[in-house]
N, C-alpha and C positions, 0 to 999 in steps of 0.2 A: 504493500500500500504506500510508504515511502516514497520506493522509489516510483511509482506512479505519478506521486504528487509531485518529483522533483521533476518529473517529466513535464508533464503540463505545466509548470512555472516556468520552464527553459521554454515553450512554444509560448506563452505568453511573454515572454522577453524577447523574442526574438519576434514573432509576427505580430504583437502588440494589441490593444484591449479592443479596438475596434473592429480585429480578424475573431477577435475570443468571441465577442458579444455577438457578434452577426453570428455565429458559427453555432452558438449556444440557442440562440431564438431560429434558427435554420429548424435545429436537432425537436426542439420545440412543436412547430412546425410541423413537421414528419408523423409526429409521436403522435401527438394529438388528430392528426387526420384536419389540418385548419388548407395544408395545401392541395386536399383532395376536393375541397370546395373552390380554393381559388383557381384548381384547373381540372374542372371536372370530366371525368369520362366521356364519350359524348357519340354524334353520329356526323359523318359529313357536313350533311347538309344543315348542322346547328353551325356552321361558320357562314352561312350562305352572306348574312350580313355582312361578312368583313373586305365583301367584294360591290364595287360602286356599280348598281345596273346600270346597263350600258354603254357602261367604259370602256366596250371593249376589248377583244385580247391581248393580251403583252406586245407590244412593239420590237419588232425583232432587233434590239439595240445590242446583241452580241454575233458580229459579222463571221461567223466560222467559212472559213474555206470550204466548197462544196467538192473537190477532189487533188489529188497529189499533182505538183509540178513535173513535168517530164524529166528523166536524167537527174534524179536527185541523188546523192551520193546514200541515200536511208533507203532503206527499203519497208512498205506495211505489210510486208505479208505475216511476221508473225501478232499481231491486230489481226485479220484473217482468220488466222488457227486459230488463235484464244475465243474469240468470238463466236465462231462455228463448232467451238469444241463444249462452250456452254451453253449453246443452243441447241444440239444434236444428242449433247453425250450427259449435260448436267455434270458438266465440270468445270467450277470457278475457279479460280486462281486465289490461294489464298496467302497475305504478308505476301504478295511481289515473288511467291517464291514455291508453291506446292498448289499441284492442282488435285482437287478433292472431289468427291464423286457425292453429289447431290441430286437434286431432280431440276426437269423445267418445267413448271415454275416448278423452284423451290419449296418447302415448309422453312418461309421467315423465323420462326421459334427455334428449328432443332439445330443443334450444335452436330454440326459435320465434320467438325477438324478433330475431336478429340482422340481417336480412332488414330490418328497418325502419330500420336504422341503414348497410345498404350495409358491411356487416362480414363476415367469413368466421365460417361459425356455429362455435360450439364443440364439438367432440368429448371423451366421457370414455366410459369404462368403468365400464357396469352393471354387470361381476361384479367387480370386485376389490373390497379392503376397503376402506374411509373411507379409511382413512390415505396408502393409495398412489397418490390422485388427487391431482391440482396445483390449487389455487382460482387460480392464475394461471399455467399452463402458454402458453395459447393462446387464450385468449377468457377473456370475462367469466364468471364462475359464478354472477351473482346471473339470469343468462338461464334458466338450467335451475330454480335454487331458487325464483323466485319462483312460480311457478305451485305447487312443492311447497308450500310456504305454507300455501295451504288458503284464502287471503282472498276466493274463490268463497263459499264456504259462508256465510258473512256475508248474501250475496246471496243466497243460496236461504232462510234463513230469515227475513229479512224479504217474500220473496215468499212464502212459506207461510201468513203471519201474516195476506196480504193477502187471498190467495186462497183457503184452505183448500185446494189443487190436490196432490193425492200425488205427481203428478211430482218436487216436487221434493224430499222425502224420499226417496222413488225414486233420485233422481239420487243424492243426498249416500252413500248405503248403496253404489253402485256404483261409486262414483269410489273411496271409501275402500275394498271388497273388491279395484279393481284396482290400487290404489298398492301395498297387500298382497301383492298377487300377485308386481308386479314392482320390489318393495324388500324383498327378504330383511334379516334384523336385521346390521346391520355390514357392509353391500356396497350397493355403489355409491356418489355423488355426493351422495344426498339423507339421511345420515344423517352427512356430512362435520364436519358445526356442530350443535355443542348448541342453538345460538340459533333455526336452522333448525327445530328437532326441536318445540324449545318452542311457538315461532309455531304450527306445525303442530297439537301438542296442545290449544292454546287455542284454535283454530277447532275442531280436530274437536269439544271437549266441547262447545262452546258450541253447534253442529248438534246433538248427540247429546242435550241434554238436553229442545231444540226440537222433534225428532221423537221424544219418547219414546214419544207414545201415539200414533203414527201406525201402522198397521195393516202398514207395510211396516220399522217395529224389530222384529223378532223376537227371541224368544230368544237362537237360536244366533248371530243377529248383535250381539246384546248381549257373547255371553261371549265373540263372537271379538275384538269391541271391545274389551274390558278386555285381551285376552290384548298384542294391538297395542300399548295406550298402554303396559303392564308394560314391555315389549321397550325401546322408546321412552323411557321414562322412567328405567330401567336405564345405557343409552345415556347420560343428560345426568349421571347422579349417577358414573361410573367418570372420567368426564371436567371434572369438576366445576372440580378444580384450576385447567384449563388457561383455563376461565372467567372466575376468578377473579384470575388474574394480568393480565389484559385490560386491569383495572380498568376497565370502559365499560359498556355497557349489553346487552352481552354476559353480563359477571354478572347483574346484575339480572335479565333474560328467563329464563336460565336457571334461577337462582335459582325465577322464582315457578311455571315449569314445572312445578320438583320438588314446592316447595310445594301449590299446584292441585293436580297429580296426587294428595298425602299426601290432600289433603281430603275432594275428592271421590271417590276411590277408596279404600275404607277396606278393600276386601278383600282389596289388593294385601299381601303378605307384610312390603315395607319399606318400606310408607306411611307408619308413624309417623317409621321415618327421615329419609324424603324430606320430609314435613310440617316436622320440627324445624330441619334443615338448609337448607333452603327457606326456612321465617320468622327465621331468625337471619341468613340472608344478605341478606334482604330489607331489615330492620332498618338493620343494620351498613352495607348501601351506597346507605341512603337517608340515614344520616349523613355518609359519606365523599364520594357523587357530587353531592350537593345540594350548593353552598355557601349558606352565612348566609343571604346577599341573595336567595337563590331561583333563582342560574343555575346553570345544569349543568358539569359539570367537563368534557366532551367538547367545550365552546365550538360547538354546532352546534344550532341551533332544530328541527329535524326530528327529533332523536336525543332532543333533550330533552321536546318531544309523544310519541315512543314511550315512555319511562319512564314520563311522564304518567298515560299509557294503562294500562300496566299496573299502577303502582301503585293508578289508581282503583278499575279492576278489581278489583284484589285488596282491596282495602279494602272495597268492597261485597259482597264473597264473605266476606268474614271476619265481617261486620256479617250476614248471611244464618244462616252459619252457627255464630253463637257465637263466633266465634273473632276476636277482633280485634286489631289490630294496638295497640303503644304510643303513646301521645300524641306522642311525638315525633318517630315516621312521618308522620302526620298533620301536624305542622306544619311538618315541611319540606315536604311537597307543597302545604302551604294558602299557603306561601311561593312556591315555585315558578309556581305559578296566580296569584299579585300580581303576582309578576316580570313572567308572559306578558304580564298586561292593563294592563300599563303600555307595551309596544312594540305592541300590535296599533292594525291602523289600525280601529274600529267599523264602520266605513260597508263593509269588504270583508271585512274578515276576515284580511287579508293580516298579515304581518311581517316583516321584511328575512331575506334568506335568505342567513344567514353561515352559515361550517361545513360540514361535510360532510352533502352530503342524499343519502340513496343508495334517495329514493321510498318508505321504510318507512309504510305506514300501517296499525297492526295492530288495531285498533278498526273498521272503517270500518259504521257500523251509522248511517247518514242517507243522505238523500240530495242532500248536496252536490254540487255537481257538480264544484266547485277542489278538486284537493287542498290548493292552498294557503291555503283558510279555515282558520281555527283556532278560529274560535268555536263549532263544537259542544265541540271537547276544554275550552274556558275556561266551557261554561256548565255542562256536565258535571261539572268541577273546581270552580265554586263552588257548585253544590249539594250535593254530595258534602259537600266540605269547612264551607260555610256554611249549609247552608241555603237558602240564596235562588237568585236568578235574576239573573245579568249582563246579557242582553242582552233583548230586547223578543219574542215570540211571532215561531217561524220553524222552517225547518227542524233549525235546529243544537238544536231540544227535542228530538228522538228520541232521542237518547243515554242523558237521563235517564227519557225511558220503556222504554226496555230493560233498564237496569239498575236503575231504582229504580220502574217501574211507573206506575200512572195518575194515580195520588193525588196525586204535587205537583201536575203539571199539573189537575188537575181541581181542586183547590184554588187556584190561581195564575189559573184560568178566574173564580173564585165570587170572590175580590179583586179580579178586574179590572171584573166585571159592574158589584162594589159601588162602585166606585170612579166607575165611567161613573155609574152611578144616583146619587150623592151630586152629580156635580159637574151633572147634569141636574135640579133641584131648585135651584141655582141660578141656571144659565144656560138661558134653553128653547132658544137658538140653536147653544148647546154642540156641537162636533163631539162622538162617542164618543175617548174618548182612549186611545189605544195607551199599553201600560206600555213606555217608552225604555228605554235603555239606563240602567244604574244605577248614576250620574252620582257622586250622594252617595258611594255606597263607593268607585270611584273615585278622587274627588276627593282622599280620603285616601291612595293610592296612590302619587300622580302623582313616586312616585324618576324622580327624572333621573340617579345613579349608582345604578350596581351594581359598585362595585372588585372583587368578586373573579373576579366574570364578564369582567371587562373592559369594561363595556358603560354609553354617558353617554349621553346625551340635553340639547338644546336645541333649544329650542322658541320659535317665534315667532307671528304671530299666523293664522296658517294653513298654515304648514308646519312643518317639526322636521327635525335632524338627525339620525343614529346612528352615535355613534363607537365602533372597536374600540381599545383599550388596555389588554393585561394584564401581570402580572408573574405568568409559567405558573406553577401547580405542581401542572399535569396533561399529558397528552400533547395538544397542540397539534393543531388540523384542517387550517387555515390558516395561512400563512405572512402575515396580513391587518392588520401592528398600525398601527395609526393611519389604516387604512380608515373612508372616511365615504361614510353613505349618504345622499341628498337626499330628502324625502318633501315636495311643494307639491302643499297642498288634495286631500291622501291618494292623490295617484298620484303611484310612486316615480320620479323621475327620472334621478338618480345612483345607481346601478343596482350589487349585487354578482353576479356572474357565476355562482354556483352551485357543481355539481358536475359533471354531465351522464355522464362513467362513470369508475369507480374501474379498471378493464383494458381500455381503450381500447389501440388502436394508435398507437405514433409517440409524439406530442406531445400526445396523447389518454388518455396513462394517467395519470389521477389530474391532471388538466393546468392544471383550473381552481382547485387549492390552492395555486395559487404566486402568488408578491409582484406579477409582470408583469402580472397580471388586476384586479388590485385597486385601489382608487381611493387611490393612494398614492404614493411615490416609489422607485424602487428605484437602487441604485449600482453600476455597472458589472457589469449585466443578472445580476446577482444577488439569491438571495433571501435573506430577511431570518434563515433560519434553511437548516438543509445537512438536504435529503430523502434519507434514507436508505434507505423503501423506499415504496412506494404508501403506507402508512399512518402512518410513523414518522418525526417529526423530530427531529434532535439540535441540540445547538448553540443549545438553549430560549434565544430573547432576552428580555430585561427591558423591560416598556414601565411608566412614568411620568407621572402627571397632576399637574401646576405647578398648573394654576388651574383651576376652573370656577366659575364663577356662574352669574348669570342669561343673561347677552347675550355670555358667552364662555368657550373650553375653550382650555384649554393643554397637549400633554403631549410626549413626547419616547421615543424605545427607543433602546436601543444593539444592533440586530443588525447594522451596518454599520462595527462600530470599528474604526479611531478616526472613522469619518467621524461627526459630531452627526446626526442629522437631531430637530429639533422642528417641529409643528404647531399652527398658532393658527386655531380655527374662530370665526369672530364673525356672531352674528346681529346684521342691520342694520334700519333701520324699513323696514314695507312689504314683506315676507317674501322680503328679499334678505340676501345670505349673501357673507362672504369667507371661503378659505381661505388662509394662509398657510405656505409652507413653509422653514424655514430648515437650510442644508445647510452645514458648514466642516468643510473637513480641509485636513491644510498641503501638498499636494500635487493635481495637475490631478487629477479623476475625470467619470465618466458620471454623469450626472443624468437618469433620468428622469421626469417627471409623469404622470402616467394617471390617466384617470377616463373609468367606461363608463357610457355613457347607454344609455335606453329609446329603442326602435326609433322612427323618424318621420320627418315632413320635414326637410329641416334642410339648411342653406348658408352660407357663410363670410359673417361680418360684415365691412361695408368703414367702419365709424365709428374712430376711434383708435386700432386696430389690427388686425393682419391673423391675432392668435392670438386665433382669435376665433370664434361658431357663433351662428346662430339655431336651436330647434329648437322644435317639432311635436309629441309623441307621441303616437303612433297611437292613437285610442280615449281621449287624454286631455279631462276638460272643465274645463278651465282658464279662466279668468274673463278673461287675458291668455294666448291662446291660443298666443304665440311666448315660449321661453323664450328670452333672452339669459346665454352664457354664452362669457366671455374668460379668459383664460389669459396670461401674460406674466411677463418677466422684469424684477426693479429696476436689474439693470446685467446689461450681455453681452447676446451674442446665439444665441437659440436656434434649434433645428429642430422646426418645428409641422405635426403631419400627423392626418390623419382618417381612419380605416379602419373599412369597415363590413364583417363576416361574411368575412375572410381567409381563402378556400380553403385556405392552407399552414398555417396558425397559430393560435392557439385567441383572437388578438385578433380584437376586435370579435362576439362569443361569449357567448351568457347560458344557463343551463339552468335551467328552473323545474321541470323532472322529469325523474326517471332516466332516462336515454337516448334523451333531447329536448335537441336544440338549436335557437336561435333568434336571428336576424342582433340587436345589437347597435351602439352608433357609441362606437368606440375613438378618446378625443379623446389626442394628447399633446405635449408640450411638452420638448424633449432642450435640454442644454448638456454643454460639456464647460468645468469651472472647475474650480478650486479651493473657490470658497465659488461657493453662488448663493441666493439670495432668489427663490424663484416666489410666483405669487399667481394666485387661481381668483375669480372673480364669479359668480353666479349671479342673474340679474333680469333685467328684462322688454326689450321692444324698446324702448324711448326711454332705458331709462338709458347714461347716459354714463361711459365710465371715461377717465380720463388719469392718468399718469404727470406726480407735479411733484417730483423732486428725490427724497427717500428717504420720499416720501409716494404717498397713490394719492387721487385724487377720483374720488369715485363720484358723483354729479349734485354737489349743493352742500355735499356733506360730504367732509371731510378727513382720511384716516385714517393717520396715523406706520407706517409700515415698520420 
């Protein structure tokens, strides 16, 4: 009970009495049954009010491309497959990444993914209200939501575009009369989340405005379409508050719901409302969730591409339709897009995957095939915001032909021709030259800090580190400070563990946001902050950065006091790397080191010492195809063990998508001292480490401890 209370005293210190109070009269609320009157159950046609007779259909004020440019360097056909394969076979795509065998139509209620995971699926009830379902009774709830989503529809309009095929306007008109049919306004599971609702709305319009003139919109499915989103949108604005207290991206989605809905439905009765309150909150939490440097305040790469998304979104819809956002919108997102393209690796696309990933991808309009690219959302973002073009002719251009049409790209075609033709008047032997990556604006780029993100960078001459280090003063994902990630000749090595599910069973709920997974130290199998519930930690630690420069990071937290822990990362020549960790408290404690690697071959080194690994990664092409990687203690003696993919335990464990797991190699290194000195190497197979005295030699260099 104590420590309960100390718990709640640290979120009230930290999220403050006006998050407590609202949160407490929310709970109120609930309990009492006061929000089942304010947003009663209901039928369709009780919203018939909220639409002005006569007004009208929606204005088709979102100009979608009605088919693909010739000779585009992307190809739709897998749009095509995914499409026809949910229409034919009742197979969605589910998290960007596992296709799942359902019906067409679907049952919107049943959970179809759990089956893949060897989980007992989730049950809820279709008829009650929102409020009286559990989002973590008994199973996960993003298994049911994600399919309500809508992120199908994406797919079927790029397959339209491809094909001119009425199937799949057909399809999209039928899926949306049977969702209708079996989600009454204020019942069930799928109108639980405003966030949900929103996602929802922003695929249906974006279908709806794709098949405007397809011979299968009709009328009456027009007006039943407005009467849906009214309902729907209704829905996100009574509940708005509870969005907003979230502070996360929660707000935001919802926020531009309301917004979108004001815009382009101008027949609805409280569009202008929704419009004002929509663009004000838009506003307001692209200054609060952006910080300065460009990171996001949710400390999570995945959560921060969703914002992404829809800010650009909205920014191109506002630019469409008159309506455009402040300057100072814009230059937090032209900030946030510097931030990305300074951590992504060019040659994949990739980024280190800190924070919480819970598979969101609410854009998905290419055809990527990782969800973990990020270079449509970054080339997307610096057109948007700059004009130009980041990366070289690829799939990740579809992005800006959906939302911004043919014309860059057919312009960016006629500069590149000119460009070939000028440099072929010099050279007749000239290759044709591919326009790169776009190095120059880059170059200016290249932060290696971001303090308020928490997030450094060093860099050597074909690899680079990523270190976590903040002092919060937001709600925390990870419990991960002074987590580093290894990246040599852009495959990651030293690996963060992911997410893989937020209501898992056991040691699976929310499993991989704790300290033990992380490439760091924890003290007496504790974590660095006290988890109060899947989402919420108290007990905010303070992390501090002493030094960085060029060839070395220094920083330190206190969530283990009084124990110290500091970290010293030093790039060495020849893209070898030491990590140092130093630990004192005046009393014995557990020490442990962790650091999880990409899957591969890999076997104990028998050279200078026994805390030690060669490894392999699978699929890596490393120029020094075995990495060398030691571990060791400057005084005492430790317990060194390796574990890969722990049936009982979530070590040895990586998730690169939602409710995907994949084996992992759990290196670590335990003492039991009072103070202890560790030290981590990272180089190839001939380097040599010893221990001399309070020093470490790595071949013929000598580094002080």
């Amino acid at each position: 009970m104590l420590s309960k209370l100390r718990a709640f005293a640290s979120l009230y210190r930290e999220l403050g009495p006006r998050w407590t109070l609202f949160r407490l009269a929310y709970a109120l609320r609930l309990r009492t049954g006061i929000i089942r009157l304010q947003m009663p159950m209901g039928r369709w046609s009780d919203y018939k009010n909220l639409v002005n007779v006569g007004a009208g259909s929606p204005r088709p004020t979102l100009p979608l491309p009605n088919e693909y440019p010739p000779n585009v360097s992307w190809k739709p056909d897998p749009a095509v497959n995914l499409a026809a394969y949910f229409i034919g076979k009742g197979m969605p795509l589910y998290f960007s990444h596992r296709l799942v065998h359902s019906s067409f139509p679907p049952d919107w209620h049943t959970d179809y993914f759990s089956e893949n995971i060897a989980s007992p699926p989730l049950k809820v009830s279709a008829n009650k209200h929102w409020s009286q379902i559990s989002d973590d009774a008994n199973g996960d709830i993003k298994f049911i939501w994600e399919l309500n989503r809508f992120g199908f529809v994406y797919e079927f309009v790029r397959a339209y575009a491809a094909s001119q095929n009425e199937e799949y306007p057909e399809a999209f008109w039928t899926l949306i009369e049977d969702w209708a049919k079996h989600n009454h306004p204020n019942t069930g599971p799928n109108w639980m989340d405003g966030q949900e609702v929103a996602l929802r709305l922003m695929a249906w319009t974006f279908g709806y405005h794709a098949f405007l003139n397809s011979p299968s919109t009709t009328s009456e499915r027009k007006d039943n379409f407005t009467l849906y989103v009214a309902a729907q949108a209704e829905r996100i604005y009574k509940n708005i508050g509870y969005a907003i207290s979230t502070r996360s991206n929660h707000t935001i989605s919802e926020a531009f719901g309301l917004w979108m809905v004001g815009l382009l439905f101008p027949e609805l009765k409280h569009g202008e409302k929704y419009l004002a309150i929509g663009k004000k909150l838009l506003e307001q939490e692209a200054a609060n969730q952006i910080f300065p440097d460009g990171s996001y305040s949710m400390y999570s790469l995945n959560y921060h591409r969703f914002i992404l998304h829809i800010y650009l979104y909205a920014i191109r819809l506002g630019e469409i339709n008159n309506s455009p956002f402040p300057t100072q919108l814009i230059n937090s997102v032209t900030k946030s897009i510097e931030y990305l393209a300074c951590l992504i690796n060019p040659k994949t696309g990739e980024m280190p995957v800190y924070g919480s990933n819970d598979g969101a991808l609410v854009l998905p309009i290419n055809s990527i095939v990782y969800f973990t690219d990020y270079r449509p959302l970054l080339q997307l973002g610096w057109y948007i915001t700059k004009g130009e073009f980041l990366f070289e002719p690829g799939p990740w251009d579809e992005d800006v032909f959906w939302l911004c049409g043919t014309s860059p790209l057919s312009q960016r075609e006629r500069v590149s021709e000119g460009r070939v033709r000028e440099k072929s008047l010099t050279a007749k032997s000239a290759k044709p030259a591919k326009e790169k990556l776009n190095l120059s604006a880059l170059s200016e780029l290249r932060g290696e800090s971001f303090p308020n993100g928490g997030v450094y960078l060093l860099r050597n001459a074909n690899s680079h580190v990523f270190i976590r280090c903040t002092d919060f003063t937001s709600r925390p994902s990870h419990a991960d400070q002074l987590h580093v990630d290894l990246w040599m000749h852009g495959y990651n090595i030293a690996i963060d563990a992911g997410t893989y599910l937020y209501s898992g069973q056991g040691h699976w709920r929310n499993g991989l946001a704790h300290t033990s997974v992380h490439n760091t130290v924890t003290v007496d199998n504790k974590d660095q902050m006290t988890m109060l519930s899947r989402f919420t930690w108290t007990n905010w630690l303070k992390g501090k950065v002493l030094k960085h420069d060029f060839n070395t990071w220094l920083g330190e937290h206190d969530g283990y006091k009084p124990v110290s822990h500091k970290r010293t990362v030093m790039s060495l020549e020849g893209d070898r790397w030491l990590v140092v960790d130093n630990l004192s408290a005046n009393k014995l404690h557990n020490y442990k080191l962790h650091w999880l690697l990409a899957d591969g071959e890999y076997g104990l080194r028998k050279l200078a010492s026994e805390n030690g690994l060669w490894l392999q990664p699978f699929g890596s092409k490393l120029p020094d195809s075995k990495i060398n990687i030691q571990l060791g203690l400057l005084n005492g003696d430790g317990n060194f063990s390796i574990v890969r993919a722990d049936p009982n335990s979530t070590r040895g464990w990586r998730s690169r998508y939602y409710g995907h797991k994949e084996p992992a190699i759990s290196v670590m290194l335990e003492a039991d001292q009072p103070q202890v000195t560790f030290w981590t190497f990272f180089g190839f197979e001939d380097d040599v480490v010893e221990i001399a005295g309070n020093s470490l030699k790595i071949n013929s260099e000598t580094i002080e401890l």
